[in-house]
C-alpha positions as CSV (number, residue, x, y, z in Angstrom):
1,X,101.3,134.2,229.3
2,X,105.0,132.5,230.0
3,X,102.9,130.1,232.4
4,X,100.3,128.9,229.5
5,X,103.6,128.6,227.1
6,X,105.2,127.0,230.1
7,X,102.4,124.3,230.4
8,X,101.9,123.6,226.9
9,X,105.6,123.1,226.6
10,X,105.6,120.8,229.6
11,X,102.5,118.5,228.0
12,X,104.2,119.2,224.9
13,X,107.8,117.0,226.5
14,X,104.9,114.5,228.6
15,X,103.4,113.8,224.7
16,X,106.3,113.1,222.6
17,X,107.8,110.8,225.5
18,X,104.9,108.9,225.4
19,X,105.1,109.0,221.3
20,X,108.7,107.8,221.6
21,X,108.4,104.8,223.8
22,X,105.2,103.8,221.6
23,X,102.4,104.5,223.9
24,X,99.4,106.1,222.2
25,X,98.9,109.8,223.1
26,X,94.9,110.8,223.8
27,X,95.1,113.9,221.5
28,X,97.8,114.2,218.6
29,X,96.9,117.8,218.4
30,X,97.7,118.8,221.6
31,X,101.1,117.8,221.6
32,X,101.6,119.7,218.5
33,X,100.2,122.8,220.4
34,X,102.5,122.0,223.3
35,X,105.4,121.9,220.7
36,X,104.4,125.2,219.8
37,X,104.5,126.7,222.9
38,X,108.0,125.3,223.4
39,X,109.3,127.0,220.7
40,X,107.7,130.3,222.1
41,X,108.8,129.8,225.4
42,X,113.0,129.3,223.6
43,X,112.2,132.5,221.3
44,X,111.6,134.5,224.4
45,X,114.5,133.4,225.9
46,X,116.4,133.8,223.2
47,X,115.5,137.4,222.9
48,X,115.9,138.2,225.9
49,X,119.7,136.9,226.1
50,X,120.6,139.0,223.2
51,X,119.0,142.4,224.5
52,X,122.5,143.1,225.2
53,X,124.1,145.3,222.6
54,X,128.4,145.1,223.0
55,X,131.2,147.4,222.1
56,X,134.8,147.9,222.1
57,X,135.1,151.9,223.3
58,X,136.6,152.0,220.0
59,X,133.7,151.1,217.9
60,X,131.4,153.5,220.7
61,X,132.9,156.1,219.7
62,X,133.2,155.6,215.9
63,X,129.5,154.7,216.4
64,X,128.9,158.0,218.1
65,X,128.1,160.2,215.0
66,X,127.6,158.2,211.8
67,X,126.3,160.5,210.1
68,X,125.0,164.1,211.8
69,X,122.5,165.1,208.7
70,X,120.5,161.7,208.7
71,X,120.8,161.8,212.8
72,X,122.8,158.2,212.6
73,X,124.6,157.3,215.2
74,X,124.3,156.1,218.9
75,X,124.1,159.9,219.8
76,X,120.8,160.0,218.6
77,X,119.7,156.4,219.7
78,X,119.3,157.6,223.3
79,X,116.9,155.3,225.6
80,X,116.8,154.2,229.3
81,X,119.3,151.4,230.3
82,X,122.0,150.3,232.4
83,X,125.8,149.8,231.1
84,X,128.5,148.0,232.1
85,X,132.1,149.0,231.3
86,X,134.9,146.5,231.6
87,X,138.5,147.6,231.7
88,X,141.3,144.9,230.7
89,X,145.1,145.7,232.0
90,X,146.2,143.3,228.8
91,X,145.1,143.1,225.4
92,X,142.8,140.2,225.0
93,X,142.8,137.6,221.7
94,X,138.9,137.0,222.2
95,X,136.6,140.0,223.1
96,X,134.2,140.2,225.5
97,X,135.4,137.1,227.5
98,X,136.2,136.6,231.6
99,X,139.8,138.5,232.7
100,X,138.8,142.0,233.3
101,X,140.7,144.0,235.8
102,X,138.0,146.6,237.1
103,X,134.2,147.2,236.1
104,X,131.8,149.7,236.8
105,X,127.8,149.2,236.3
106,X,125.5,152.2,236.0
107,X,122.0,153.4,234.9
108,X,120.5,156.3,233.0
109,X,117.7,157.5,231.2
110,X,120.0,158.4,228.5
111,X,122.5,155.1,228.5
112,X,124.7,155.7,225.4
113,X,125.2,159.7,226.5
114,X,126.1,158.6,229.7
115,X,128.6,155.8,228.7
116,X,130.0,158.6,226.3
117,X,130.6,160.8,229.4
118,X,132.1,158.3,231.4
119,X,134.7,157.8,228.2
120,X,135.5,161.5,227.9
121,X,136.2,162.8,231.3
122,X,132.5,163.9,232.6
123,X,131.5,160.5,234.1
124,X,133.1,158.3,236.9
125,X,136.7,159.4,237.5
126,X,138.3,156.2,237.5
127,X,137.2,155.1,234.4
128,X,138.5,158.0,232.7
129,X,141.6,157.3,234.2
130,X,141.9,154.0,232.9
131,X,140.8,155.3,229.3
132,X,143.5,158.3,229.4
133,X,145.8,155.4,230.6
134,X,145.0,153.7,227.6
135,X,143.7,150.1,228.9
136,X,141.6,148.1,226.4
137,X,137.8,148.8,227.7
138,X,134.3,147.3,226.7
139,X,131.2,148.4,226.6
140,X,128.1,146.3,227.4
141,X,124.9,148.0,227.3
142,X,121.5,147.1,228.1
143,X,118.2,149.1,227.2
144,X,114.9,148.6,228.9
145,X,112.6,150.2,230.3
146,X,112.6,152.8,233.0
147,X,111.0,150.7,235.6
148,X,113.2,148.2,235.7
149,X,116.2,150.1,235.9
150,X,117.0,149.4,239.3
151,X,116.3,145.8,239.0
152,X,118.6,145.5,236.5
153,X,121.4,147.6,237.8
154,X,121.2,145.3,240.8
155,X,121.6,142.1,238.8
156,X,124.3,143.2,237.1
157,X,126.0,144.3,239.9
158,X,125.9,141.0,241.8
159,X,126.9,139.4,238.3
160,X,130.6,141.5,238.0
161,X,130.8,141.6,241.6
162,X,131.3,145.3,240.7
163,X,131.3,146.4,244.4
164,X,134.6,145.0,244.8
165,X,135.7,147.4,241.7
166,X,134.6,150.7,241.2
167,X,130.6,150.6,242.5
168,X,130.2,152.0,245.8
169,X,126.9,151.0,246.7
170,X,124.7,147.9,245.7
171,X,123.1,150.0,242.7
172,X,119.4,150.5,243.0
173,X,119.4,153.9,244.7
174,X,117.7,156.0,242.3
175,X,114.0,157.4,242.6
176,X,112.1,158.2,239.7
């Protein structure tokens, strides 16, 4: 499917060139189809950027149990993803931006229970050293499917350069 859009966006760009510099195109109506398919092509890349869903630990935890009669709350919101927690020494003027001090990237089949773990003392011991320390910490957390957990792990991995923080291993380890 992306390699249809992927065409259609291409002939789409070859058309309004040739509209542009005056030159007549063969068929008006497939450039408009090719437009079409460029626009698909950016929504999918869109939402694929913003599958990311971003916390303070602050706001993770206050999001933990909204409310526990109507089940709302990331408690109950509990789905297979990776996470990756980033742990400042300073205070920060701009969340989520470049500057953290350590990182850890991990997977589960229940992502917002594990991140809760990790931030009260039944996760990865030295991130709950840095929260009892009290360093600012962020939350970035990434549902998808189960399959592609190790994938992503990977990815993410490389991206922090988390083995040179708290990661042991390359991340992709786990069989299902």
């Amino acid at each position: 499917m992306k390699l249809i859009l992927s065409g259609f966006a291409g002939l789409s760009v070859f058309m309004c060139i040739r509209m542009i510099n005056g030159l007549p195109t063969a068929v008006p109506w497939l450039w408009l189809c090719g437009l079409i398919g460029l626009l698909c092509v950016l929504i999918i890349k869109i939402s694929q950027a913003s599958a990311c869903e971003r916390y303070t630990m602050k706001r993770f935890e206050q999001q933990w149990i909204v409310d526990r009669r109507r089940k709302k709350g990331l408690m109950y919101r509990d789905r297979p993803g990776c996470y990756v927690i980033l742990i400042y020494r300073l205070p920060r003027v701009l969340p989520f931006t470049a500057g953290y001090s350590n990182v850890y990237v991990g997977q589960s089949l229940g992502v917002y229970h594990r991140v809760h773990n990790h931030l009260n003392r039944k996760g990865n011991g030295d991130v709950y050293a840095d929260v009892r320390d009290g360093k600012q910490i962020e939350i970035e957390v990434y549902p998808c499917r189960k399959e592609q957990l190790n994938d992503l792990e990977i990815r993410l991995i490389k991206k922090y350069d988390a083995e040179d923080y708290y990661n042991r291993t390359a991340g992709g380890g786990t069989r299902r």
